[in-house]
N, C-alpha and C positions, 0 to 999 in steps of 0.2 A: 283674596289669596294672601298668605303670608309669606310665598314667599316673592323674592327682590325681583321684579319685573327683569329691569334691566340687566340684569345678569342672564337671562333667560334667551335663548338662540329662538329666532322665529319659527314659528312654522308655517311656512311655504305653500304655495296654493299649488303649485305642480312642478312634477321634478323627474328626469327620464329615470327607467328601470335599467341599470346594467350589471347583473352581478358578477362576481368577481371574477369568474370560471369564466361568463361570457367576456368578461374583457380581458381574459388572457389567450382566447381562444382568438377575437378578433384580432386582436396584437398578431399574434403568431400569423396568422391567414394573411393581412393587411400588410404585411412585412413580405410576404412569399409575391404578392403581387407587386410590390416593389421591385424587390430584386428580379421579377419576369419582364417588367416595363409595359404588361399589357395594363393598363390602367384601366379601358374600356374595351370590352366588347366579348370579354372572356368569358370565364362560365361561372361568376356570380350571380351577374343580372338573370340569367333565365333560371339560376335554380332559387332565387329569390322570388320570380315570379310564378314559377311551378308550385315553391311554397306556400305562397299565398292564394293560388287559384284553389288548391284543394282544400284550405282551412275557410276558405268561403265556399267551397260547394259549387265551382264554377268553373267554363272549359279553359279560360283565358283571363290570366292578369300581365298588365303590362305596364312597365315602370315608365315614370315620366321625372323631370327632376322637383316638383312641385304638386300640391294640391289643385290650385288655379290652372297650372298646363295641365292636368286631369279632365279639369272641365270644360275648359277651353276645347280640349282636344275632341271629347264626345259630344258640345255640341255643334261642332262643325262636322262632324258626321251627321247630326240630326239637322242640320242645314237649317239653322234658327234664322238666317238672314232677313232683316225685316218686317219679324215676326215677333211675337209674345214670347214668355216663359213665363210660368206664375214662378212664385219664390217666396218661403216665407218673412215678413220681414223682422223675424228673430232671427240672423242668424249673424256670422261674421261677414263682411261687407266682398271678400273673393267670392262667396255664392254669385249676388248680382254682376261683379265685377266680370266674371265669366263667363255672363251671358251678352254683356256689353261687348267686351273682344270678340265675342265670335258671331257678331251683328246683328243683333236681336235688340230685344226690348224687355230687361225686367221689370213685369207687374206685381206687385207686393201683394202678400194676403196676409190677412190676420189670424192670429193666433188662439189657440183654447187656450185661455188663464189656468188650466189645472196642469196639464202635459207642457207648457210653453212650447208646442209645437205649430203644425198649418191646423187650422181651424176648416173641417169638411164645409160646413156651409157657404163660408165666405170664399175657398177657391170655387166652387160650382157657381157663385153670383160672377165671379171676375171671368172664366170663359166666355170668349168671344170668336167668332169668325178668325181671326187674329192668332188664335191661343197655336202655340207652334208643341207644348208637352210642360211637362211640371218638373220644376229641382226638388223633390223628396226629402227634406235635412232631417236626417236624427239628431237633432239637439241634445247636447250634453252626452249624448249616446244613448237614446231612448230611443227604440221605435215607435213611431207613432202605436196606440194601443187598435184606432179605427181601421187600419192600413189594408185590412179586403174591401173596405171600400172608397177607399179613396183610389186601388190601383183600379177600382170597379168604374169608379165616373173617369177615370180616364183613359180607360180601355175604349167607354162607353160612344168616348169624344174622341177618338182615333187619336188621341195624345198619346207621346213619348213620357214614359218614368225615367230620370234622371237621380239616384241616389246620390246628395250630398254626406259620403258618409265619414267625414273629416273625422268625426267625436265618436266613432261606432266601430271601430274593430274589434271584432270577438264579440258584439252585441247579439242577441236572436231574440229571434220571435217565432214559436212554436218550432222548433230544430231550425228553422231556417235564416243563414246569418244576414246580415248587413251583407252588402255587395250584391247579392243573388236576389235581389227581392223587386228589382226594375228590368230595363233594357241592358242598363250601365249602372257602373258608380265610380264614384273619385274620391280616394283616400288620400289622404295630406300623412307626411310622415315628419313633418316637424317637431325639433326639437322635444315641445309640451305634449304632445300628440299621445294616444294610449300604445303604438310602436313607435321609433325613429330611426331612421335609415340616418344615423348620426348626424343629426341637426335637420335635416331637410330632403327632400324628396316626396312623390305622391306614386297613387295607384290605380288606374282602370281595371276595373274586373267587369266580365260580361260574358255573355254562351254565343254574342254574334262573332263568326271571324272575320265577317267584313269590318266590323266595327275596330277589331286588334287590331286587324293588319292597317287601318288608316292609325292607329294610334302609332306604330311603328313607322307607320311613314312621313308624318308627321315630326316625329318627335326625333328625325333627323332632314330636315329641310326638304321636306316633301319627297324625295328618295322612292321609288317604286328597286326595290334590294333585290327586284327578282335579274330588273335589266341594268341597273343602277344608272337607273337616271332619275333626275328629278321632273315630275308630271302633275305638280301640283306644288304652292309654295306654300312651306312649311314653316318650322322654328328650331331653334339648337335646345333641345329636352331631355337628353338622356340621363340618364343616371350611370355616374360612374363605379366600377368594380367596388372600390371601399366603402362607400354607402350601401351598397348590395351585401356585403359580407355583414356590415351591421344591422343592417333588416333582416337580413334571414336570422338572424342569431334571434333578435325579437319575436317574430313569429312563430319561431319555435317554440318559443315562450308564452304566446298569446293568451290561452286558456288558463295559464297558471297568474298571468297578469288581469285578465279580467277577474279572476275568482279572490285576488288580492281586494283588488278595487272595490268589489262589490262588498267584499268583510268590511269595509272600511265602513260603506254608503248603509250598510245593516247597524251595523253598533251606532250609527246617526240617526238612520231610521228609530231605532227604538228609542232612545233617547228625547227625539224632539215629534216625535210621537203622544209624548205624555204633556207636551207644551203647546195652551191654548192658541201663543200668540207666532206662528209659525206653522211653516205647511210644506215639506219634503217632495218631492215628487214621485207618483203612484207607479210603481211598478206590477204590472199582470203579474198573478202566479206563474212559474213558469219562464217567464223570460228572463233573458240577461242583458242586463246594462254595461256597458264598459264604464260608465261615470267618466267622460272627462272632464266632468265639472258636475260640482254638486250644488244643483240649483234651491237657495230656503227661500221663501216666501214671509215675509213679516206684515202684519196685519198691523197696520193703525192705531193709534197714533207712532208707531216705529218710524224711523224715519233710515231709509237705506246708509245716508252716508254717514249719519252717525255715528249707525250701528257698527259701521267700517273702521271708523277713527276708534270707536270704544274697545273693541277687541282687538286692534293693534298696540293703542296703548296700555291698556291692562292687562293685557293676556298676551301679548305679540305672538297675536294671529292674525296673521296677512287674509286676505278675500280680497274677491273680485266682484264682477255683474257676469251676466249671460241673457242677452251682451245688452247695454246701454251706450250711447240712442240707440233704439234700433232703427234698421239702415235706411228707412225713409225719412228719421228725423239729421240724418250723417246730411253735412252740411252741402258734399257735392250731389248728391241725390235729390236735395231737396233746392239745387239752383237747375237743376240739369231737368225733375219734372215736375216743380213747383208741390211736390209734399208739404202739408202742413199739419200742424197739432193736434188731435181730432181728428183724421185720417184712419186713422188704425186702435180706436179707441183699447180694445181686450191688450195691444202688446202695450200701449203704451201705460194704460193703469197696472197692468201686476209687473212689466218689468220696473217701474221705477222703484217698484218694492222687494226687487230679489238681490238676493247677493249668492256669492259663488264659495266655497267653504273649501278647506282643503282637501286634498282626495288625491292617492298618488301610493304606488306599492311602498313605498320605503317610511309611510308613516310608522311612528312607535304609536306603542299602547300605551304611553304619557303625552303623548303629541295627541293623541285620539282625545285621552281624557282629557285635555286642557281645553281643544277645540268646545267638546259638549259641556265643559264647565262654564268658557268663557259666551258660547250661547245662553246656557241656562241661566246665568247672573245677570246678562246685558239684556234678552228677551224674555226672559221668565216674567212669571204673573205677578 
């Protein structure tokens, strides 16, 4: 490149979507709740949740203030106590952590090196007597492409589908979105996240109403709201009014935010599409990815963190992994059930070779082209 690196503003692996309109609409709203003093319990949070029930195609979504209390929350309704979960071990470390809270046992499965998602064969080897249902993760915001039958062997095995769908809002697979595709699912609305309830917050969506109503009861210290008492102990999880007012405003927006996304993850596709030494991830016809991460694949002799250091200093383009170690090599995982190297062979060879590329509605089309320059020069043939 000629021109002056350093003078050059980075561009960023991920960054919320708030446009201008929506942030003077949330101002104006988030103000009015002020000036009311109801901070919690007003009529955000349900029209937030009504929101989002219908853009997934589902009877019931219910706010919690976290991703982790999502999951937390649905599998203590699936009474994991002492029991299994599979899980794959690509994902971010609240998957397992979730099913540790709610007393169970995360068992890791390995991964398909093309999708970096759960690998069909290897969770049917890890079922056991034991196996209490499966956490589902759409990584990066993919659904898995096998997915009738992966819910097939675990229908098969009277298992629970659990969708981790942190990285999957606005994702589908044949019309049918992320959220709607299990028992439950638990959306994370953090900060990076493809929506943000303004930094933080998650989501249960689900068609049981047993299952809502323990999320609501739960997600205020066990609370039965019909007698108001508490009848089971619970945790302090709510989401408050001003975080509701800025999820809905996102959700609103959803469809227009993943069709962002995906323009971005296409102009990449085609681009490292024509590049031997690099491998994007396969998208069915038909489906939609939310890309909260744009997982590339570097083929040998590349070396991941090289490739990291080289596009930050030439090209200052930031990237990540998705995700490195994965969480059977995470140091407390592997003192808590003795995980070692060779454990998980498929995640552990192709994740040390991926990296995470930017991807986020507010890229330019100079920030686009720099990204596939600064690949094309640093991984090109």
């Amino acid at each position: 490149m000629t021109t002056d690196v350093s003078k050059l503003a980075p561009v960023q692996v991920a960054r919320p979507y708030f446009p201008a309109e929506d942030i003077d609409w949330i101002t104006k709203e988030v103000r009015a709740v002020f000036e009311s003093g109801l901070l919690m319990q007003g009529k955000w949070v349900e029209a937030f949740e009504n929101a989002f029930a219908e853009a997934c195609g589902v009877r019931f979504a219910r706010t919690v203030n976290s991703g982790l209390s999502a999951l937390i929350g649905c599998l203590s309704f699936f009474d994991v106590r002492e029991r299994e979960v599979l899980v794959p071990t690509n994902t971010f470390l609240a998957s397992a952590n979730g099913v540790h809270w709610a007393g169970g046992r995360p068992v890791f499965v390995d991964i398909d090196p093309r999708t970096l998602l759960i690998d069909l064969d290897d969770l049917q080897r890890r079922i056991t007597s034991k196996t209490a249902g499966l956490m589902l993760v759409h990584g990066n915001g993919l659904i898995p492409p096998n997915l009738d039958e992966i819910i097939a062997t675990c229908r098969d095995r009277g298992l629970f589908v659990l969708e981790d769908a942190a990285h999957a809002a606005g994702s589908s697979q044949n019309g049918r979105r992320a959220g709607s595709l299990g028992d439950a699912a638990a959306f994370s609305m953090l900060a990076t996240k493809i929506i943000s309830a303004g930094g933080e917050g998650g989501m249960v969506t689900t068609n049981d109403e047993a299952l809502a109503q323990r999320i609501v009861s739960l997600r205020f210290h066990g609370e039965d709201h019909t007698r108001g008492i508490q009848d089971r102990i619970g945790w302090s999880w709510r989401m408050t009014e001003i975080q509701a007012i800025a999820g809905l405003s996102q959700v609103r927006r959803l469809d227009e935010i993943v069709d962002l996304r995906m323009r971005v993850a296409a102009r990449y596709d085609e681009a490292f599409g024509r590049l031997e030494q690099v491998r994007p991830l396969p998208l069915p016809a038909g489906d939609r990815n939310a890309y909260y991460k744009y997982p590339l694949w570097l083929a040998p002799p590349l070396e991941r963190n090289q490739v990291k250091q080289r596009l930050d200093q030439e090209f200052r383009v930031k990237s990540g992994t998705a995700y490195w170690p994965p969480c059977h090599l995470q140091p407390a995982y592997r003192e808590a059930f003795g995980h070692r190297e060779g454990d998980y062979p498929n995640a552990e060879a192709s994740l040390a070779q991926t990296i995470a590329l930017p991807i986020h509605c507010n890229l330019t089309d100079e920030e686009i082209e720099r990204v596939i320059t600064a690949i094309t020069v640093v991984c090109g043939n």
